[in-house]
TIZAGU-762862 format. One record per residue (C-alpha): x, y, z. Coordinates in steps of 0.02 Angstrom, whole numbers, padded with zeros to 5 digits, always signed. Layout:
REM residues N
XYZ
...
//
This chain:
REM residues 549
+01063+01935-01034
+01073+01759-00984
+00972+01620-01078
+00867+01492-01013
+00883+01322-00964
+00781+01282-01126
+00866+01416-01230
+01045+01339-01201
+00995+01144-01209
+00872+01161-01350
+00980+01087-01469
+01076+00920-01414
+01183+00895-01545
+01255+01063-01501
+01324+00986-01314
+01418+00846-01435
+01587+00817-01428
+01671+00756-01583
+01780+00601-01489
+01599+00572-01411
+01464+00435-01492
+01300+00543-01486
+01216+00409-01378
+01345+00421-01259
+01340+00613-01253
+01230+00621-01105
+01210+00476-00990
+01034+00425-00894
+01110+00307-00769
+00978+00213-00648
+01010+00134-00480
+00844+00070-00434
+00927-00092-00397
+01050-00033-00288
+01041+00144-00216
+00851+00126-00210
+00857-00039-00132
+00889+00027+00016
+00712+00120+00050
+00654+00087+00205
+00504-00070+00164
+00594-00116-00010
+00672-00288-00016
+00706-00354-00179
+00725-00537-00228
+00836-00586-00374
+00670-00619-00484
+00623-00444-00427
+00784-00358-00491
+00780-00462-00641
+00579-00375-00695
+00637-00216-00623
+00800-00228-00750
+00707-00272-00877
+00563-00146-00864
+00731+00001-00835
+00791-00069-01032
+00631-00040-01082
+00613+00123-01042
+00781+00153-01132
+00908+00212-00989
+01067+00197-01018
+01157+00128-00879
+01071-00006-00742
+01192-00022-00579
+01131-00199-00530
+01202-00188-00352
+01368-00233-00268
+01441-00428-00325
+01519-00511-00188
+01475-00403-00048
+01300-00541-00033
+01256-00676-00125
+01086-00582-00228
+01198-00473-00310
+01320-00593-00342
+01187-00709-00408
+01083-00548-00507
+01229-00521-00603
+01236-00688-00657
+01058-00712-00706
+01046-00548-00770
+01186-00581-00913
+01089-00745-00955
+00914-00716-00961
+00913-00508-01010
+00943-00481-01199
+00976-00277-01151
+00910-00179-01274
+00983-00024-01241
+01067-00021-01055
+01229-00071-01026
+01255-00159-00827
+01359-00081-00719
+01432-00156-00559
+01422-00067-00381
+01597-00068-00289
+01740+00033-00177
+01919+00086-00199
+02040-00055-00132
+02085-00077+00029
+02213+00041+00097
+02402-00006+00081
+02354-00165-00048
+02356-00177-00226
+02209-00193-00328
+02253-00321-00431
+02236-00441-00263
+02085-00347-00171
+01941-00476-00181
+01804-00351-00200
+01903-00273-00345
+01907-00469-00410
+01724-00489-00389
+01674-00346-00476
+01766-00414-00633
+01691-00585-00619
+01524-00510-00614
+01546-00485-00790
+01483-00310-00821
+01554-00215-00954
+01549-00067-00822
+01595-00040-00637
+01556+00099-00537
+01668+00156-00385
+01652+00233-00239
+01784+00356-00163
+01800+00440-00012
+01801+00626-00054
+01780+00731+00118
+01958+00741+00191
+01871+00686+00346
+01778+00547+00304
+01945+00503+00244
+02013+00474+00405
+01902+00430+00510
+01800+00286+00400
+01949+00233+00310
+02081+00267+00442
+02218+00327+00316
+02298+00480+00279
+02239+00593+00140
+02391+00536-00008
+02331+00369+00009
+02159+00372-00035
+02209+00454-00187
+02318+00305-00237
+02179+00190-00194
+02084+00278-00343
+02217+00294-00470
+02255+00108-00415
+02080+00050-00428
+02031+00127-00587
+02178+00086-00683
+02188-00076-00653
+01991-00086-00711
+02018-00009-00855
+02187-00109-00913
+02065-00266-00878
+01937-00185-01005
+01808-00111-00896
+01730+00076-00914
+01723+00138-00773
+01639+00283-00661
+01685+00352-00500
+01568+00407-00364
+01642+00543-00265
+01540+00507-00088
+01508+00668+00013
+01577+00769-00127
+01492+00946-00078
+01509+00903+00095
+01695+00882+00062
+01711+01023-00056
+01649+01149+00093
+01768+01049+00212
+01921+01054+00092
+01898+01108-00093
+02075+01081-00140
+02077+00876-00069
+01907+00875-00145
+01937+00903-00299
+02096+00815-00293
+02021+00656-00296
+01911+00700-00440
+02094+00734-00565
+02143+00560-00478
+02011+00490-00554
+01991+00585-00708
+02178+00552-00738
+02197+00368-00711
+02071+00345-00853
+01861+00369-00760
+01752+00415-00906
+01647+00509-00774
+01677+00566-00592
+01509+00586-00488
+01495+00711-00378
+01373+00646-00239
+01273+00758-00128
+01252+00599-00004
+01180+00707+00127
+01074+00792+00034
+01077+00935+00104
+01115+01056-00015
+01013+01164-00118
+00995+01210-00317
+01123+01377-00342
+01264+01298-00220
+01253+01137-00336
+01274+01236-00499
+01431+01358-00429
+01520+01208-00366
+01488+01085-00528
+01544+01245-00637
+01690+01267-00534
+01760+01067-00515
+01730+01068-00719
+01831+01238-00751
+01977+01173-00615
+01988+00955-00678
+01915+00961-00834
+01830+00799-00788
+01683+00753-00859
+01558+00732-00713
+01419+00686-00676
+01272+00704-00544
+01209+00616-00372
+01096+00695-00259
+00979+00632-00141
+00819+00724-00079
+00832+00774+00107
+00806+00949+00073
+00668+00906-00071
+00790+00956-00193
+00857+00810-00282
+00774+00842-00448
+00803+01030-00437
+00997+00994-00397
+01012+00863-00531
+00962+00992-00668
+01070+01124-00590
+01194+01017-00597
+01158+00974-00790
+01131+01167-00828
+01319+01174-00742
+01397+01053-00873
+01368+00855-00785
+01312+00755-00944
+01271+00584-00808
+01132+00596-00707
+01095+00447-00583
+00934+00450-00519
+00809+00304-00452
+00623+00244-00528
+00514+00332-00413
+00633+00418-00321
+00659+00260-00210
+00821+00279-00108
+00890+00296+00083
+00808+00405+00198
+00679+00525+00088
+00749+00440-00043
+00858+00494-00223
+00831+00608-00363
+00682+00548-00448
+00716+00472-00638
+00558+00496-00725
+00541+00700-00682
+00714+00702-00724
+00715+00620-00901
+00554+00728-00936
+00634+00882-00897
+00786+00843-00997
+00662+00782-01150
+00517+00912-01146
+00613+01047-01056
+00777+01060-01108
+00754+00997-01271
+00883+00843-01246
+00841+00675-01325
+00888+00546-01187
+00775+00413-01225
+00732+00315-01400
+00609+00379-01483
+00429+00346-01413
+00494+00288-01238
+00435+00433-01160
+00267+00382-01189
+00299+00225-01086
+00342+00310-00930
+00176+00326-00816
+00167+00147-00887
+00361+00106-00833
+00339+00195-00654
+00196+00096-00605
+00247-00059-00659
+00393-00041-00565
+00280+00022-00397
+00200-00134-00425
+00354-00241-00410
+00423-00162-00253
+00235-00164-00164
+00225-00009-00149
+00082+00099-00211
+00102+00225-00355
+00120+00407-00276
-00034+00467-00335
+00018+00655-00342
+00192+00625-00401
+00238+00737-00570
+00202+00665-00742
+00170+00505-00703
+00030+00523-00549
-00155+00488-00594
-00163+00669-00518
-00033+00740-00609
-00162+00811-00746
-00321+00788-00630
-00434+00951-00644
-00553+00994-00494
-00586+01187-00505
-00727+01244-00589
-00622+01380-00654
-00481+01270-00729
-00627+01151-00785
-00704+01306-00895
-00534+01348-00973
-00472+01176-01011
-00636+01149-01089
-00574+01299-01205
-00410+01250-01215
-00307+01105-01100
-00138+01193-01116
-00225+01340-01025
-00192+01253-00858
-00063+01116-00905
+00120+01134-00945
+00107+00990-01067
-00001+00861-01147
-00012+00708-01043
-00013+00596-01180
+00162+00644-01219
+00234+00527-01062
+00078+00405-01080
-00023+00495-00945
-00193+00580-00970
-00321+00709-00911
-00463+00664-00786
-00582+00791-00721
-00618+00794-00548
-00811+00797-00503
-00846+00881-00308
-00951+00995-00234
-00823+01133-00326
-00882+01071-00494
-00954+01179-00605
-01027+01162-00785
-00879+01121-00866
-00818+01008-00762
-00979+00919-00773
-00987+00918-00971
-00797+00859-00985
-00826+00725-00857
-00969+00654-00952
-00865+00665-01090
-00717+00579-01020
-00851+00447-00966
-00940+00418-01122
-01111+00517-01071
-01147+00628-01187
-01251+00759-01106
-01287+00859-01279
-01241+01040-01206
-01404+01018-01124
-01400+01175-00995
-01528+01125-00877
-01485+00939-00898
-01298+01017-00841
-01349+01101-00684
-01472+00969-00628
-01315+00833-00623
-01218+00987-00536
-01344+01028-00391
-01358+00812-00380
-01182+00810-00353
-01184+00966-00219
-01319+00882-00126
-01252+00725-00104
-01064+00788-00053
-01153+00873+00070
-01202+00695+00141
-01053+00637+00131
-01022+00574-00047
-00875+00603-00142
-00861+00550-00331
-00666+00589-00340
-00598+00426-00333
-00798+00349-00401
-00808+00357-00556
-00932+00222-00575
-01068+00286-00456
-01029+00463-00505
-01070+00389-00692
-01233+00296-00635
-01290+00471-00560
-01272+00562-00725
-01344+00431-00823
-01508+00425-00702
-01521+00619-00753
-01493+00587-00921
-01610+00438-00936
-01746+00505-00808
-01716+00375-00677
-01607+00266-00608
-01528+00109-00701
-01596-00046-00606
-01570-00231-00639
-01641-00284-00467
-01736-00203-00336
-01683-00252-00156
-01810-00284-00013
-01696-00294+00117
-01546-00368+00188
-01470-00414+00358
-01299-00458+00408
-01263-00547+00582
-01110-00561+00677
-01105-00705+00797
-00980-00727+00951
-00933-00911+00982
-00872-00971+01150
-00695-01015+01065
-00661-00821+01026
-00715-00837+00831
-00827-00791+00749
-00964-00818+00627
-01036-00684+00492
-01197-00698+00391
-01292-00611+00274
-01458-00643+00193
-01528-00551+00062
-01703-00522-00024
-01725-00442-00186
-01834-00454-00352
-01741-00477-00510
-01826-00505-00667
-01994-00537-00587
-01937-00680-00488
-01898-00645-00287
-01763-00702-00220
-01684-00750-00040
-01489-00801-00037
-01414-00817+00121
-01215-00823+00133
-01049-00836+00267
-00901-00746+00244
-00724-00705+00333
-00827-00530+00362
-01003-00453+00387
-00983-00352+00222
-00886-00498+00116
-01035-00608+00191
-01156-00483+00131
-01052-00473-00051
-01067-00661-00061
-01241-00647-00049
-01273-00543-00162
-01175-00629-00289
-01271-00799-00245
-01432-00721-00271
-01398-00638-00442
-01272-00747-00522
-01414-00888-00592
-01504-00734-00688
-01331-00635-00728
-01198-00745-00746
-01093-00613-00803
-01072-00569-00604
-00968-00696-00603
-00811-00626-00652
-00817-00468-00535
-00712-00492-00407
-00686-00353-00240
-00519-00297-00259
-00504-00157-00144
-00597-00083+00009
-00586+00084+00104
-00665+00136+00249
-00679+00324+00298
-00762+00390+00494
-00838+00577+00452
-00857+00717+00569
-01018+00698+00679
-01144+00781+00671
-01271+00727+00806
-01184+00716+00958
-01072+00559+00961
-01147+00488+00781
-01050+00497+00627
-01043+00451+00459
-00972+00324+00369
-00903+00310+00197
-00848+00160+00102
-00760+00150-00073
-00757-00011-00118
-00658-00038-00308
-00713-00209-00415
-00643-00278-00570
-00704-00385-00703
-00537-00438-00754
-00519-00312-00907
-00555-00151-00827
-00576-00074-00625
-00695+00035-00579
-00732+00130-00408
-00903+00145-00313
-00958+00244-00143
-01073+00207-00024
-01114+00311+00123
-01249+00282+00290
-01222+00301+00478
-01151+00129+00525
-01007+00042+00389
-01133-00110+00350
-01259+00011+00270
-01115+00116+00182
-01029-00054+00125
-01206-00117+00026
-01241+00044-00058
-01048+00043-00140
-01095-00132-00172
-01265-00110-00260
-01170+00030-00375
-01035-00093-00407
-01138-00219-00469
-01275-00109-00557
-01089-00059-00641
-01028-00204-00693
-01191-00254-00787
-01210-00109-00866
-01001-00133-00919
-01071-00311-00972
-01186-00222-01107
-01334-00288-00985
-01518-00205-01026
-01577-00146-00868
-01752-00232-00805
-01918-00093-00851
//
C-alpha cells in the first residue's frame, strides 16, 4: 500500500541529506519580481520591488529573483538599491539571466557580465530545453546549446556564484525529445547547477504527468531539481506538489499567483501545503502566521485587490454561510474547516443571508460583540428581520455594520438613533458650459436642536454626504474623522415593469478600523442616504457615543 503525501513528508529531517545545511534542504524560491511582473496590469517601479522584497524576507522565503540586470535599467538599478537599503533577513537575491550567446564564450557575453555586477550571490539561468525551441529561437544546432550551459554555469560558479538553471519548456521538450531533454539537465547538473528547474512554461500539463516525468529525470541525472509551473490548466499548485511528492526540493512560485497569462503557481497555498500538509518546515517559525497579512500587503502594492476567495489567505477562505455548517461549527469549527485560520493569520466570519439560521445568527453576534444570551425568541426575531429585509433587497454579507445596528435594535427594543432626519433633497443642475452643479440640503433634529445644512459636492450623493457631515459635526465632532472610502452600486431585477431596485454599499473608516453599511430604495440617491445614515449612526456608536432618548 502506498502512503500519503502527509505520511511520507511528515518528518523533514528525514528528506535531509548529510552534505546538505537543513535550511537549504528544501528551497521556497519567489519570483514575484520577475516572473510575476509580467501580469497583464502589473508594473512595478523600483520603490515597488524594493517593499515587495522586503515584505517576501519577511515572510521568510528563501530565494527572491529580483529580475533580469542589464536587460533595462529597473532591474539594473533594483539590484543596486536592493543590496543597499535591504538588510535580508533570511532570502538570499538571485539574478534573472540566459545561457550565452551561441558560438561566444561566456567569460565575454555582456549579459553573463551584468549578471555578475549585479552583485547577487545567486544567478538563475535560463536554457532552452525543447530540441525545437532550440532551433528555431536560438537558431543553433542541438550540441551547442548544451555547451552554452556547461559554458555559462561554469564560468558562474568559478566567479563564486550559486547558481540554478531553468530548463524552459522542459515537459514540452521531454514529450518532443526525452533523451535531448534531459540532456541538458546532466549539462547542467554536471558543470556544477545546485538545482535544474524543470519549467512547465506552457502550462499545460496536468498533476500525474508532472510526477512520472520529475521521478523519471531524477532516477536518469541524478540532478537535484526543482519545480516551475504556471497555471493555464488551473494546475500550478497541484503540479508543484506533484512535483515535490516526485523528489524536486525548489519550488518557485509567485505572491498571489501573479504571473503571464493566468498567471504562476501560487506561493502562499504552496508553502501552506508544504507546512500544514506535508509536515515540512519551510518557513521560520511563526511566519506562517504572517501570510494573509504578507499576501495582502503585497495586493496592495501591485493595485490590485486581494482575491477575496483565494485559499488561506481570502477573507472567504473560512467565511460560513449555511445554516447547516453554521450549527456544526458552532459545535465544533474543525467540523467544516480543514484547519484553524489562525494558524496562517486568517480567521472565521459567519456569513448572515436569508440562508441563516440560528446558529449563524448567535455566532455572528458573537463575532460582533452582541451578546444575544441564547435568547431563543430574541434568535429567531433577528432571523425572520434578516429574511424580510433580503427579500427587499438587503444583503448583510459584506455589512457588517448595518447588519450589527439591526441586531442591536432587537436586542435593545428599538433602533439606536443619534438624530432623526426630516428630510433631504439633492439637486443636480445642468449649466450651459456642459458641467455641472450638485447640491444637497438636509433637515434633521439632533439633540433637540433642528438643523438645516446645505452642501456642493463633485456628486449628488458626496453632496448629500457633505451635508450631512456639516450638519452633525458642531454636536459630534467625532464625525470628523470618518472619511467614505469606498462605494458600490448594484441595479436589481425589476419587479414592476421597467422599475428596479437599487443597492448601495458604501464602506467608511475612522482611521483605526472600516466598516461596511447598505442601503437600498428604488432610485441610487435614496439607497446612497440610507447606507449613509447606518454609517454614521456606526461610527458614533464605534466612538462610544450615547445615543439621544
Amino acid at each position: 500500500m502506498s502512503s500519503s503525501p502527509s505520511e511520507r513528508h511528515s518528518d523533514p529531517s528525514s528528506e535531509l541529506d548529510d552534505s546538505r545545511d537543513a535550511s537549504d534542504a528544501f528551497h521556497v524560491f519567489d519570483t514575484t519580481l520577475r516572473d510575476g511582473a509580467q501580469r497583464e496590469g502589473i508594473n512595478l517601479t523600483v520603490a515597488d520591488k524594493l517593499t515587495i522584497a522586503r515584505h517576501l524576507d519577511d515572510f521568510g522565503v528563501g530565494f527572491i529573483e529580483g529580475g533580469w540586470p542589464g536587460a533595462n535599467p529597473r532591474d539594473t538599478e533594483f539590484f543596486a538599491r536592493a543590496q543597499e537599503e535591504i538588510d535580508f533577513k533570511h532570502a538570499q537575491l538571485v539574478a534573472f539571466g540566459a545561457t550565452r550567446r551561441a558560438n561566444a564564450k561566456a567569460s565575454e557575453d555582456p549579459q553573463v557580465r551584468a549578471l555578475l555586477e549585479s552583485g547577487a550571490p545567486v544567478v538563475c539561468l535560463v536554457a532552452k530545453s525543447h530540441d525545437r525551441h532550440v532551433e528555431l529561437a536560438l537558431r543553433t544546432t542541438l550540441e551547442e546549446n548544451l555547451e552554452m550551459v556547461r559554458d555559462t554555469v561554469s564560468y558562474l560558479v568559478s566567479q563564486g556564484r550559486r547558481v540554478f538553471v531553468d530548463c524552459e519548456h522542459f515537459f514540452d521538450g521531454y514529450r518532443a525529445n526525452a533523451e535531448y531533454a534531459k540532456s541538458v539537465v546532466r549539462a547542467a547538473h554536471e558543470a556544477g547547477a545546485s538545482v535544474v528547474v524543470l519549467c512547465d512554461t506552457n502550462g499545460g500539463f496536468l498533476p500525474a504527468q508532472v510526477q512520472a516525468v520529475v521521478s523519471t529525470v531524477i532516477a536518469d541525472t541524478g540532478a537535484r531539481l526543482g519545480i516551475h509551473a504556471q497555471d493555464d490548466t488551473g494546475c500550478a499548485v497541484a503540479n508543484t506538489l506533484a512535483a515535490v511528492d516526485a523528489g524536486a526540493t525548489h519550488v518557485q512560485c509567485t505572491a498571489n499567483g501573479y504571473g503571464e497569462r493566468v498567471g504562476n503557481s501560487n506561493l502562499f497555498p504552496v508553502v501552506a501545503a508544504l507546512e500544514l500538509k506535508y509536515g515540512k518546515k519551510v518557513l521560520p517559525e511563526g511566519a506562517l502566521r504572517e501570510m494573509t497579512r504578507i499576501s495582502h500587503a503585497i495586493a496592495e502594492v501591485v493595485n490590485l485587490t486581494p482575491s477575496t476567495h483565494q485559499p488561506y489567505v481570502g477573507v472567504s477562505a473560512f467565511a460560513h454561510k449555511a445554516g447547516l455548517h453554521a450549527s456544526a461549527i458552532k459545535v465544533d469549527p474543525d467540523l467544516y474547516q480543514h484547519i484553524d485560520p489562525d494558524r496562517v493569520g486568517n480567521h472565521i466570519r459567519m456569513l448572515v443571508s436569508d440562508m441563516a439560521g440560528r446558529a449563524s445568527i448567535e455566532l455572528k453576534g458573537k463575532e460582533l460583540g452582541v451578546d444575544l444570551g441564547g435568547d431563543r425568541e430574541l434568535v429567531g426575531r433577528v432571523v425572520e428581520r434578516v429574511k424580510e429585509r433580503e427579500l427587499q433587497g438587503y444583503t448583510y454579507e459584506a455589512a457588517d455594520a448595518s447588519f450589527e445596528l439591526l441586531m442591536r435594535a432587537e436586542v435593545e427594543g428599538k433602533e439606536r438613533k443619534y438624530f432623526r432626519v426630516e428630510s433631504w433633497r439633492a439637486i443636480v443642475e445642468d449649466r450651459p458650459d456642459g458641467s455641472h452643479a450638485n447640491e444637497a440640503t438636509v433637515k434633521l433634529w439632533a439633540k433637540g436642536e433642528r438643523i438645516v445644512a446645505t452642501a456642493e459636492g463633485n456628486g449628488p450623493v458626496n453632496a448629500l454626504d457633505r451635508a450631512l457631515r456639516v450638519g452633525l459635526e458642531r454636536i459630534y465632532p467625532q464625525l470628523a474623522k470618518l472619511e467614505l472610502v469606498d462605494y458600490k452600486v448594484r441595479i436589481l431585477e425589476g419587479k414592476h415593469g421597467t422599475s428596479s431596485t437599487t443597492r448601495v454599499l458604501i464602506s467608511t473608516s475612522d482611521g483605526t478600523g472600516e466598516w461596511s453599511t447598505v442601503g437600498v430604495a428604488e432610485n441610487v440617491i435614496a439607497a446612497s442616504w440610507g447606507a449613509l445614515e447606518d454609517a454614521y449612526t456606526y461610527g458614533l456608536l464605534r466612538a462610544g457615543v450615547e445615543p439621544v432618548e
